[in-house]
N, C-alpha and C positions, 0 to 999 in steps of 0.2 A: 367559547367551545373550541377547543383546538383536537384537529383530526391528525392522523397517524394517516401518512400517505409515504409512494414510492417516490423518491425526485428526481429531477432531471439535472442533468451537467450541472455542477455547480451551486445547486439548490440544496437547503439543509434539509438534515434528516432526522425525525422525532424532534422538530424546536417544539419546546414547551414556552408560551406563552404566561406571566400570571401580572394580576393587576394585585397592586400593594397596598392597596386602601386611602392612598395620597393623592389619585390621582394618573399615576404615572404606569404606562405599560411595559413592563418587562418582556424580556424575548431572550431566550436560552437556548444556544445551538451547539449541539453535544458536538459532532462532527457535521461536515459538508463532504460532499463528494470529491472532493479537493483536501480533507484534511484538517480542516480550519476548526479550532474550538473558542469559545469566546459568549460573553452574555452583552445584551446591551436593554438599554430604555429608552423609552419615547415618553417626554413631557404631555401632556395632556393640558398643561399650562399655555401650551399655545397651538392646541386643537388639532384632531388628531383628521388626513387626508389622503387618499390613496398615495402611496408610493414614498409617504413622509419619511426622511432621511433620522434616521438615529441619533442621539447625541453623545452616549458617550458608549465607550465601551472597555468591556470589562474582558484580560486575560491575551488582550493582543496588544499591541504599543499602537498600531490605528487600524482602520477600516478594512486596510486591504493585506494586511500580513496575517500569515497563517502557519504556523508551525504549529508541526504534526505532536501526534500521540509519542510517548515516551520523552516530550522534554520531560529536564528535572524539574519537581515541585518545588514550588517557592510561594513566596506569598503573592506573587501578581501571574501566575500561572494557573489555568485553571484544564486539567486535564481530560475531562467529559463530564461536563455542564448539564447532566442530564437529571432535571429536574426543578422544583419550582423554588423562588425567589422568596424570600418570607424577610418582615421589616417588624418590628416588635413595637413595644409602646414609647422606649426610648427612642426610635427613631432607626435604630440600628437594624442593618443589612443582612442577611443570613443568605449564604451563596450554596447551593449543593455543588460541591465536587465529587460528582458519582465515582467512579474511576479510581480516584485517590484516595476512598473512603474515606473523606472531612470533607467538614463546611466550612466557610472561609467567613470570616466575620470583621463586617466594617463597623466603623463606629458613625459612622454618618453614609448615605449614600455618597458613593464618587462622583468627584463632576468633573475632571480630568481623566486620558485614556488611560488604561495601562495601572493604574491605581493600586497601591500594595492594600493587601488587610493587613488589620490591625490586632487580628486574633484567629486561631486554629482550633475548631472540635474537630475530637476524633485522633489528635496523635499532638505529641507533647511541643514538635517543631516544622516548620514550615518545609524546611527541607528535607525532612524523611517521611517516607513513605510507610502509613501504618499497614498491616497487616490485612486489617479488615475482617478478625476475628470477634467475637461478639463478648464482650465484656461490658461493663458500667460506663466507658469512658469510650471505647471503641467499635466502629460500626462499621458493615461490608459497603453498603448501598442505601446514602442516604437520598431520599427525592425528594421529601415537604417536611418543614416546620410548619408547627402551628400554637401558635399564645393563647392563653385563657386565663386573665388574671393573672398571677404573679408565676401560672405553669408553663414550660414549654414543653412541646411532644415531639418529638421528631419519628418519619417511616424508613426502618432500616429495613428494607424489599427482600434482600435474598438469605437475612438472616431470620425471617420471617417473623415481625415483629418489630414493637411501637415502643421505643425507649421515654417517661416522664421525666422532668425534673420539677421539681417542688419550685423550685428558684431558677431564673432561666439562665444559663452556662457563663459566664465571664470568658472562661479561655478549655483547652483541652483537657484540664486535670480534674474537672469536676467534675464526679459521677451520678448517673442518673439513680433516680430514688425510685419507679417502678416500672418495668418491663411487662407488657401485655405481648402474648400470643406465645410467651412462654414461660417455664415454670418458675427461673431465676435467670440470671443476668449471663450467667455463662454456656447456656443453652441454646442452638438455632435448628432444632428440627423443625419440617412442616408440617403441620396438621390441620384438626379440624374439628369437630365436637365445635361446645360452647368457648372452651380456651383457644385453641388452635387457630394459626394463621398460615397462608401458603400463600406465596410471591405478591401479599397484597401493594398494591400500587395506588392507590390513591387514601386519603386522611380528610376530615375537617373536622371540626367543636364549633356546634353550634344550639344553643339554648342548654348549656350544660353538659348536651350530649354529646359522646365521642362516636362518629362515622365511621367505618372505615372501610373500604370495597377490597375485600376480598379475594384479589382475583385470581387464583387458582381454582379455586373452592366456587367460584362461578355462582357468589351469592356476596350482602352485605352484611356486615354485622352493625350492631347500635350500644353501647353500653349509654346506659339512662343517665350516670354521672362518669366523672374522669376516675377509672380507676386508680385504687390508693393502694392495692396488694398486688405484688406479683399474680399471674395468672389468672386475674379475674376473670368469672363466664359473663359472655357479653348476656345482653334481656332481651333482644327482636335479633331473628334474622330475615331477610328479603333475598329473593331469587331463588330459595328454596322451601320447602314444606316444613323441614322443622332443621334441627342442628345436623343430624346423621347424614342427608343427601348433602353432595359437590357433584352432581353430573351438573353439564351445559343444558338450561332448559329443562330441567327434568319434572315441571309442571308444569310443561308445556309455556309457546313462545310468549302468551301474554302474562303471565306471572313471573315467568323464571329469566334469567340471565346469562350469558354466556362471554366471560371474560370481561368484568367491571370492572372499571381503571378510573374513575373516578367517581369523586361526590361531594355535593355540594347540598346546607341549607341553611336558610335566614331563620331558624326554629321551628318557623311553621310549616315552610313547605319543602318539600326535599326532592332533588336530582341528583339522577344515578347514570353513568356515561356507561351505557353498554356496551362496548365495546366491540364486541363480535357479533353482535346485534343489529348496528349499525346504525344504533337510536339514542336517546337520550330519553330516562325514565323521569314522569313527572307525579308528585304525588301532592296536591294543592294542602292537601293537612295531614302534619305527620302521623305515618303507619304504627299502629300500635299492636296489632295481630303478626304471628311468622305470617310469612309467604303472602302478606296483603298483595296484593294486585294494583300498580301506577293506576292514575286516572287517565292517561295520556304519553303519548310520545313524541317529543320529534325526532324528524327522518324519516316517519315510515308516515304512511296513512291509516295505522289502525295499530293496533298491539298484538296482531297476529305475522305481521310480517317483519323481514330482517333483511328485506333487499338494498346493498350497496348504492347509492348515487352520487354522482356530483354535481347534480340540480342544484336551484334555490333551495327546494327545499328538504333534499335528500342530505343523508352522513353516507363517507365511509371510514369506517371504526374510529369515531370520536373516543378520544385518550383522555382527557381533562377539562375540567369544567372551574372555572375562576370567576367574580366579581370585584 
């Protein structure tokens, strides 16, 4: 569970954390109070310890160099790193370069600093800068991939909406084959209803189903399978009463939600990172009713409250949720 906090001299700002499924912890830091953009890992191969030093790192030449926003994009530059790490079944790396609108894609994890990719979604060449207009091929603000079989999904945030491809991307020229949260491919307004998606920020597939928190609209949606047609209506939503409501909470604080940024489940049981909440929703068997009500929270002591800590066992505004 990685929280959304203010830092001090020198300390990064929104790092998004994600583990890869190998073993290995990821750590993405958009900027630092200094400037600094750059992703790195920690092995888990040889156990992980307070203060354990990084191994490699990704978008700086080492540890302690830091150039600012606006270098030029290239392939071992990484502009704002603000989002999460995804490794597919080949093995292969998927980096979000929020900022630049592309992902930067290795063909193996890096095990030297500074590491060029080997491939570019999102615009045809390394060194220009795509637009970040919403088409088949190009995207504002990507933050997570996610694989399902032979699919890959990625969350383009401010174009409000979940780009599919049938086949997972090779390089930048390959178009995605369905677009959720909007009508067609060339479209980023935000909305709501059963279709509609507004600045949602967090994604996962899991048991078939596609997650995906919502978070303008201060609810989650569920679609049962990966949709296969433009605009498909999601089947469940959560955090709110039915499709029509987006207020924050607006059934009240133990059913409803207020700014959900993440989600997470192993099919049967599902967490929702509230965000504004300053909880994390737990649901031991997945909800099949709108507006089911969590069994449980952590962060808070009950499902009535949203008070901020930085206890053991307090949140405040937990961002994303990984295994």
């Amino acid at each position: 569970i990685r929280e959304h906090a203010t830092p001090a001299a020198g300390m990064a700002m929104d790092c998004v954390t994600t583990a890869d499924g190998t073993g290995n912890l990821w750590i993405q830091v958009p900027q630092t109070s200094v400037g600094t953009q750059f992703a790195m890992f920690l092995s888990a191969s040889i156990g992980f310890t307070t203060g354990q030093p990084a191994m490699v790192v990704i978008g700086q030449p080492d540890f302690t160099s830091g150039e600012g926003p606006g270098v030029l994009t290239s392939a071992q530059n990484v502009l704002f790193p603000d989002g999460s790490a995804a490794i597919d079944a080949n093995g292969k790396l998927y980096l979000m370069d929020s900022a630049d609108h592309r992902v930067l894609g290795y063909n193996a994890v890096p095990t030297v600093n500074h590491a060029s990719a080997d491939f570019v979604l999102g615009v045809g060449s390394f060194v220009l800068l795509p637009p970040g207009e919403p088409t088949s091929t190009g995207f504002a603000d990507p933050r997570k991939m996610e694989f399902s079989g032979s699919k890959a999904l990625l969350l383009d945030v401010t174009n409000h909406r979940i780009l599919i491809w049938n086949a997972v991307p090779a390089d930048g020229t390959a178009p995605a084959d369905v677009v959720v949260g909007q009508p067609d491919m060339t479209s980023n307004a935000s909305g709501n209803g059963a279709t509609g998606l507004e600045l949602p920020h967090g994604m996962n597939v899991a048991g078939g189903k596609l997650i995906v928190a919502d978070s303008d609209n201060n609810r989650v949606l569920v679609w049962n399978a990966i949709p296969t047609v433009n605009g498909t209506a999601a089947d469940l939503v959560l955090g709110q009463a039915d499709f029509v409501g987006t207020t924050a909470n607006s059934s009240g604080v133990a059913a409803g939600m207020n700014f959900p940024s993440g989600v997470w489940s192993d099919g049967t049981r599902l967490l929702v990172a509230d965000f504004g909440n300053n909880r994390v929703l737990i649901w031991d068997t997945f909800p099949t009713v709108n507006g089911e009500a969590p069994d449980w929270a952590l962060g808070q002591p009950n499902l009535t409250t949203a008070t901020a800590a930085t206890t053991v066992s307090g949140f405040n505004g937990p961002y994303t949720l990984a295994s």
